[in-house]
C-alpha atoms as one frame of an Amber mdcrd trajectory, in Angstrom:
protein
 157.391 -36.194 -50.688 154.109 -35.989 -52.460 150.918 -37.384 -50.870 151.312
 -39.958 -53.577 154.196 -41.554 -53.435 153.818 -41.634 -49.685 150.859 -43.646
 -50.315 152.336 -45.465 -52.642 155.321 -46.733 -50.339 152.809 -47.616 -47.559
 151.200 -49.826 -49.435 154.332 -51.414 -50.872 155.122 -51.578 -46.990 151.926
 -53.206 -46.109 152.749 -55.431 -49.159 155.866 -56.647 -47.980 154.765 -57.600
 -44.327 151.535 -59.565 -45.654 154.102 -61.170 -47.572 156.399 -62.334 -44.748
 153.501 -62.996 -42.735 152.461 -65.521 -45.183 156.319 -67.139 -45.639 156.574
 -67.015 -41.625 153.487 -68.988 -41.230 154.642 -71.459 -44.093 156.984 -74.301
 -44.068 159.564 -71.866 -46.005 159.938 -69.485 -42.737 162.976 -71.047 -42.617
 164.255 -69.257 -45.637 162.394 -65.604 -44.053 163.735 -66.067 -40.784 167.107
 -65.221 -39.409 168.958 -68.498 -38.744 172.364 -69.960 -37.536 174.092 -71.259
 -40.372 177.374 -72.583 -39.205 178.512 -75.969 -37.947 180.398 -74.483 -35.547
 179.553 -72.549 -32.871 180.589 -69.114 -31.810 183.674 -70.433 -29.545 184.927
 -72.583 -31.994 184.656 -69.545 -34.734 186.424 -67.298 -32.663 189.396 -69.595
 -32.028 189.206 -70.161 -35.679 189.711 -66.661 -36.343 192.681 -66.810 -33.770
 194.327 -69.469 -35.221 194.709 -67.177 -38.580 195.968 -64.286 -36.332 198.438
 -66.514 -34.724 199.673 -67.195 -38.115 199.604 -64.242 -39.611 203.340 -64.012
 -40.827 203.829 -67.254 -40.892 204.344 -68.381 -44.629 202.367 -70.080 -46.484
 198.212 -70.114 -48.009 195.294 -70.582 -45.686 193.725 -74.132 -47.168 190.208
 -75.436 -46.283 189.736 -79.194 -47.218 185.812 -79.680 -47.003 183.916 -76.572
 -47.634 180.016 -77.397 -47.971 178.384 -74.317 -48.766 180.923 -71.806 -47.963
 179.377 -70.548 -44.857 182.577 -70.549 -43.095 184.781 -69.525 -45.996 182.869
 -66.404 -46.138 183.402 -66.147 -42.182 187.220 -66.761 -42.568 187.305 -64.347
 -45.017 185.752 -61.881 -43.402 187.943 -61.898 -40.614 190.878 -61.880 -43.154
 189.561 -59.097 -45.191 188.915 -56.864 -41.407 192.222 -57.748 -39.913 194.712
 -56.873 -43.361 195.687 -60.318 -43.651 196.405 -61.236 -47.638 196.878 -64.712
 -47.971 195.795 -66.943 -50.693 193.192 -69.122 -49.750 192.519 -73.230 -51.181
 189.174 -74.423 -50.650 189.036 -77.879 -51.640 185.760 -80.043 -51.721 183.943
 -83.009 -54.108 181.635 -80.683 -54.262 179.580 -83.899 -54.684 179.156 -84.783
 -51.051 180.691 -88.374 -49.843 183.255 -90.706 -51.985 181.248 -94.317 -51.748
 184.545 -95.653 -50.852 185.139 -93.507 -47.741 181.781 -94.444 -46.744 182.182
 -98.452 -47.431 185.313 -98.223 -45.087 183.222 -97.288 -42.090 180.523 -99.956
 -42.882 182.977-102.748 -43.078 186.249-101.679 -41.069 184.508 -99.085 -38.369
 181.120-100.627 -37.284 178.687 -98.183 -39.002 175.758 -98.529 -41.000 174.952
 -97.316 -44.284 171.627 -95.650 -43.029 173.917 -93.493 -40.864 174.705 -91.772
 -44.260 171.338 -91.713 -45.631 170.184 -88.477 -43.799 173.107 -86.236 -45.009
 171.942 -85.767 -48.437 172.654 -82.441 -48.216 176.102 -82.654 -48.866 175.456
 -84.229 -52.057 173.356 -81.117 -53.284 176.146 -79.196 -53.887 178.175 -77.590
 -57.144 181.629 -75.904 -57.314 179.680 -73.176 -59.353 177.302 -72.750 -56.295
 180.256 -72.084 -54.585 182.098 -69.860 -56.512 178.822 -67.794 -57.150 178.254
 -67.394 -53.132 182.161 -66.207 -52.886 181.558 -63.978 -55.517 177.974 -62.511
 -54.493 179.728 -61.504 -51.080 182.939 -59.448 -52.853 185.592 -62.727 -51.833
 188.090 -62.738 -55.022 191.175 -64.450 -53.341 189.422 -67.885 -52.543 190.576
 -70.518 -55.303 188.247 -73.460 -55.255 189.231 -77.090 -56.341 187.368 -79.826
 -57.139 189.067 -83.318 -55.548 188.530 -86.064 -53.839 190.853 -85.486 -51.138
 192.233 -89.239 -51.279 193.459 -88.980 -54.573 194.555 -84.964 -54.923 198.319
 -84.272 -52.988 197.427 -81.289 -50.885 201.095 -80.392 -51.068 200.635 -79.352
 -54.367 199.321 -76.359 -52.525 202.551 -75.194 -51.759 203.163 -73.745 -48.184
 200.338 -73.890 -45.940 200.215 -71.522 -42.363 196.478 -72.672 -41.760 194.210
 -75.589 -42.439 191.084 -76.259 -41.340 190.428 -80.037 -42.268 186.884 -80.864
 -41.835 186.035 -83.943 -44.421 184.836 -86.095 -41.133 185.533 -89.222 -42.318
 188.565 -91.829 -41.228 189.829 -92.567 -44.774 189.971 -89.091 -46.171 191.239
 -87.408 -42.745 194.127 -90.189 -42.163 195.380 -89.252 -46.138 195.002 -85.450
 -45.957 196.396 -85.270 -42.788 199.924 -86.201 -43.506 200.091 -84.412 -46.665
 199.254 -81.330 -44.841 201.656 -81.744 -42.058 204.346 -82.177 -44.795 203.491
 -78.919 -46.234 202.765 -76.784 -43.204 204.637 -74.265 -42.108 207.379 -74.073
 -38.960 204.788 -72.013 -37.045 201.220 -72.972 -39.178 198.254 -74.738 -36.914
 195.912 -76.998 -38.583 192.642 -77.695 -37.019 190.819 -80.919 -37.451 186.510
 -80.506 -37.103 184.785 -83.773 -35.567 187.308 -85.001 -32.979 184.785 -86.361
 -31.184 182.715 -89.298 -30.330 179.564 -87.599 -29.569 177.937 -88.081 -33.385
 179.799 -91.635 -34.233 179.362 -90.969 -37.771 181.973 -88.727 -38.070 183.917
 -90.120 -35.493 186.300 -91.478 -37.861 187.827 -87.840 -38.240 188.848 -88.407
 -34.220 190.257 -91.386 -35.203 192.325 -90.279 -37.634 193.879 -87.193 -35.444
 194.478 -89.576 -32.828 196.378 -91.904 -35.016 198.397 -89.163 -36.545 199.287
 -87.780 -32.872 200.812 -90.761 -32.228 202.741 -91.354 -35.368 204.469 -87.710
 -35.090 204.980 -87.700 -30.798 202.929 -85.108 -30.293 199.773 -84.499 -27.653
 196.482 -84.291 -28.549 195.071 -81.299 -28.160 191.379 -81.309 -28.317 189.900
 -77.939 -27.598 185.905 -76.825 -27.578 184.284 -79.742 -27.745 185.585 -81.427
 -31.276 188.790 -79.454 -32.782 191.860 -81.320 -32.607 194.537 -79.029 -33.015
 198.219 -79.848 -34.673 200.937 -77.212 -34.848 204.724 -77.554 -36.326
């Protein structure tokens, strides 16, 4: 390496950490900095990843209703793509954030307020092309998204499901999804319901819902770190 060029890639160094400096001492350090992006923790990740070994032969897709950003599609995928496990994989989302109607059922029928919705934005700054791009930026070809309101799309259109994860928070979309996806799971397939809990009551109505269903089936809830409720055939 010529005197040059090592010169040259110093000062591209030096470059780059004035330039990280700067972000880290900016209000955009969040976008420098290393960050946990998931809504779940590690626990509930790893028995995630579980359920899909647990139903590894077990027929059927692996379906996500409620996807955000894709952060845990990628994760799910991931752990399909290092374990051998080819499955086709539903993700299906608004993509728009909440349905107004969903939301005007828990202001009139569950107590809440529409300012508990006004801070989750977020949600709403979302695209189906967003998502598709981040699948495809990280290599993940067999994830087909769909765009649906989950109260008015049959999720056994899917076809065969061995593993769900349900995670739309709300009462009116969880109660409707939830049957639909118990009438196409698998003898065998586990589907795992985020929010069962009362901790946050906005999303409390997804608790609700898994508790209701429990009860209409016979079966025992199963509520396991913290907020998954867990359903199995």
């Amino acid at each position: 390496m010529s005197f040059a060029t090592k010169n040259r890639m110093d000062l591209q160094t030096r470059l780059m950490i004035l330039l990280k400096e700067a972000a880290v001492r900016s209000p955009w350090r969040r976008r420098v900095l290393p960050r946990y992006v998931y809504n779940f923790d590690a626990a509930q990740l790893c028995f995630l990843c579980e359920c899909l070994e647990r139903t590894r032969n077990i027929a059927g897709s692996v379906v996500e209703v409620g996807v955000g950003g894709g952060e845990t599609t990628l994760f799910l995928n991931s752990y399909l793509d290092a374990s051998g496990i080819d499955k086709k994989y539903f993700a299906v989302d608004t993509f728009a954030g909440f349905v107004e109607k969903d939301i005007a059922l828990e202001v009139t029928q569950r107590g809440k307020r529409e300012t508990d919705y006004q801070g989750v934005a977020g949600f709403r700054v979302n695209k189906q092309t967003w998502y598709d791009a981040t699948m495809q930026l990280s290599g993940v070809t067999r994830v087909q998204s769909i765009r649906a309101d989950a109260n008015e799309f049959d999720l056994r259109s899917l076809g065969a499901i061995s593993f769900c994860l349900l995670d739309v928070d709300l009462y009116r979309p969880s109660k409707k999804a939830l049957g639909e996806l118990y009438d196409a799971l698998s003898v065998g397939g586990i589907i795992v319901v985020d929010d069962c809990s009362a901790e946050d009551a906005r999303w409390d109505g997804a608790l609700q819902a898994y508790q209701e269903f429990m009860r209409e089936i016979a079966k025992p809830e199963q509520i396991i770190f913290k907020k998954l409720g867990v359903l199995t055939k």
